[in-house]
C-alpha positions, 0 to 999 in steps of 0.5 A: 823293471827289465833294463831296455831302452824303451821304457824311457820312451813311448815306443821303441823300435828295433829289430826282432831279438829272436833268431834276428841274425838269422832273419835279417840274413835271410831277408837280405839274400832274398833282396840281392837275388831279387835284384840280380833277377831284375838285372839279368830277366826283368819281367813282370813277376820279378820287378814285383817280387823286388819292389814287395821286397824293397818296400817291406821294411817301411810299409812293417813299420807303417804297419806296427804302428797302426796296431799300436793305435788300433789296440784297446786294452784294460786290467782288472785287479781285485782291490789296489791296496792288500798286503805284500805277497797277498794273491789278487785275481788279475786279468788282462783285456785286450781288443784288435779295433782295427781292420788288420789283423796283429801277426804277433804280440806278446804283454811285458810286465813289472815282473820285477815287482810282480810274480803271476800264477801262470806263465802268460808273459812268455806266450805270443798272441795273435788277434783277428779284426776286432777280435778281443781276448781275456787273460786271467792271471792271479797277481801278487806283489814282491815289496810293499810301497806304491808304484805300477803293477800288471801289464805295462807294455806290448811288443808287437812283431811285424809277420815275417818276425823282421822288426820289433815295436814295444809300446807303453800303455797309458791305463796302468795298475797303480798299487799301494803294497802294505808291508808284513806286520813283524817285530823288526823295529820291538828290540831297537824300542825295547833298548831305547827304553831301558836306557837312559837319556833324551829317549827315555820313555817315563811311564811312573805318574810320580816322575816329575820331568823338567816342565814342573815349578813350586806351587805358588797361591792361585795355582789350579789344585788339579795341577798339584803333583799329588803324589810327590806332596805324599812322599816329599811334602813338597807342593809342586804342580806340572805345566799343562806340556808335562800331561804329554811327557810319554808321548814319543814322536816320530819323525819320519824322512822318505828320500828318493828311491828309484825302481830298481831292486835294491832301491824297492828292498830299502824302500820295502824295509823302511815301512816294514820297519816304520809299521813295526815301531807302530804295531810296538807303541800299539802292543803296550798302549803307549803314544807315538805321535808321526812328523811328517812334511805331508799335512795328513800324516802329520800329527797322527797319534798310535796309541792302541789297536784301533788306532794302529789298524787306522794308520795301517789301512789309511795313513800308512798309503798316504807315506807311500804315495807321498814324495820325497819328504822335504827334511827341513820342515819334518825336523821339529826342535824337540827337548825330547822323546823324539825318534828319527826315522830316515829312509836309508 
């Protein structure tokens, strides 16, 4: 977001940027002529004229902070969950409900998130009494994760251009930013596959795994390791875990990101990377179970294309609008087959 002072707060009140020197200059020497006017003639016409001048800064602030609350605005966005950099039709709506007229205004918005078709950000408005305008804008968004889109705030300027009030608005666009499906994470899996280790992914019905003991009478026959019988002669049977010796676990760990650039390029990259290792587990139809701290995402299982395009759409908004995972319940004591994939 653009680094001013007022979007820790409500309002933010100040003196007008543009030409401000200039302005306040000009302002002041109408003030002290008026003054030495008043001292040296008097007349009607002149004290009018100072007390106009004496008391414009006041009745300005009275002023922009009535049409702060004179306002009604509303945004229309085409779907609040799509794809990073997916154009959606976005408008803007705004209605003066008071009886004075707003002088000058212009819309802020989260341009550091967003980028718009048209350069309506940089226009300034005007709106009679009770005067409503329509802004339309096609939006797309810059990162995947969650966080406020569109118009955030308005800056209202009084008519001489003297003072500046900047106000956040309550209604605002809450969008969940789906990340680009790639191969970023397929050469890490692919590696941690090939090795050898507690990562190593065994696909050979024949292997026999850790959770194995011999046969002994009363065992169920359909626990027999029938294919070791036929090379080795040798009975043994899979404990009922060893049916879910492929499935790899992920545990996934969101730390806190702030809002600025670098904080949304981590956060971006994360669940690019995240979505990459489930489109792989989905490619070659292999299980990958998700840990999480957020009860509904726990547990989820990716294991073919149907599954990943469910995770995807639904799963996948329920990490990003999750907060910061607590670590100590995401860690699980796993023997095995379990990757970590921690938010940097």
């Amino acid at each position: 977001m653009k680094n001013d002072p007022f979007f820790e707060k409500r309002f933010h009140l100040c003196l007008n940027q543009d030409k401000k020197v200039l302005r306040l200059s000009f302002f002041i020497c109408l003030l002290i002529t008026s003054t030495v006017i008043v001292s040296l003639w008097g007349g009607a016409f002149s004290y009018a004229f100072f007390y106009s001048l004496l008391l414009y800064v006041p009745l300005s602030i009275l002023y922009l902070f009535y049409l702060s609350f004179s306002f009604r605005i509303s945004q229309e966005l085409d779907g609040r969950i799509f794809k990073k950099g997916e154009k959606r039709e976005y408008s803007i709506i705004l209605e003066n409900s008071g009886f004075l007229p707003v002088a000058s205004f212009k819309l802020i918005s989260s341009d550091l998130v967003s980028q718009y078709k048209d350069d309506s950000f940089s226009l300034d408005y005007k709106l009679f009494s009770h005067e409503s305008i329509k802004i339309s804008n096609p939006l797309s968004c810059k990162y995947a994760g969650s966080y406020t889109a569109g118009l955030i705030a308005i800056s209202l300027k009084d008519p001489f251009g003297l003072l500046k009030l900047s106000f956040k608005i309550q209604d605002r666009l809450r969008v969940h930013i789906l990340p680009e499906i790639t191969d970023l994470a397929w050469s890490d899996l692919d590696r941690i596959y090939n090795n050898t280790g507690s990562y190593q992914m065994h696909n050979d019905e024949s292997f026999l795994g850790n959770d194995i003991r011999k046969y002994a009478p009363g065992d169920p026959v359909h626990s027999i390791h029938w294919k070791n019988y036929a090379r080795t002669k040798q009975l043994f049977i899979r404990l009922p875990e060893e049916k879910c010796s492929e499935l790899i676990k992920m545990v996934i760990i969101k730390t806190k990101s702030g809002m600025d650039e670098e904080s949304l390029k981590r956060r971006d990259y994360f669940l690019e990377y995240l979505v990459s290792a489930m489109s792989y587990f989905a490619k070659n139809k292999r299980p990958l179970q998700l840990i999480s701290s957020d009860p509904a995402v726990d547990g989820v299982i990716i294991d073919d294309y149907e599954s990943f395009n469910k995770a995807y759409l639904d799963t996948l908004q329920k990490i990003m609008s999750h907060p910061v995972s607590k670590e100590t319940e995401a860690k699980t004591n796993f023997s095995q087959n379990v990757l970590v994939l921690r938010e940097a």
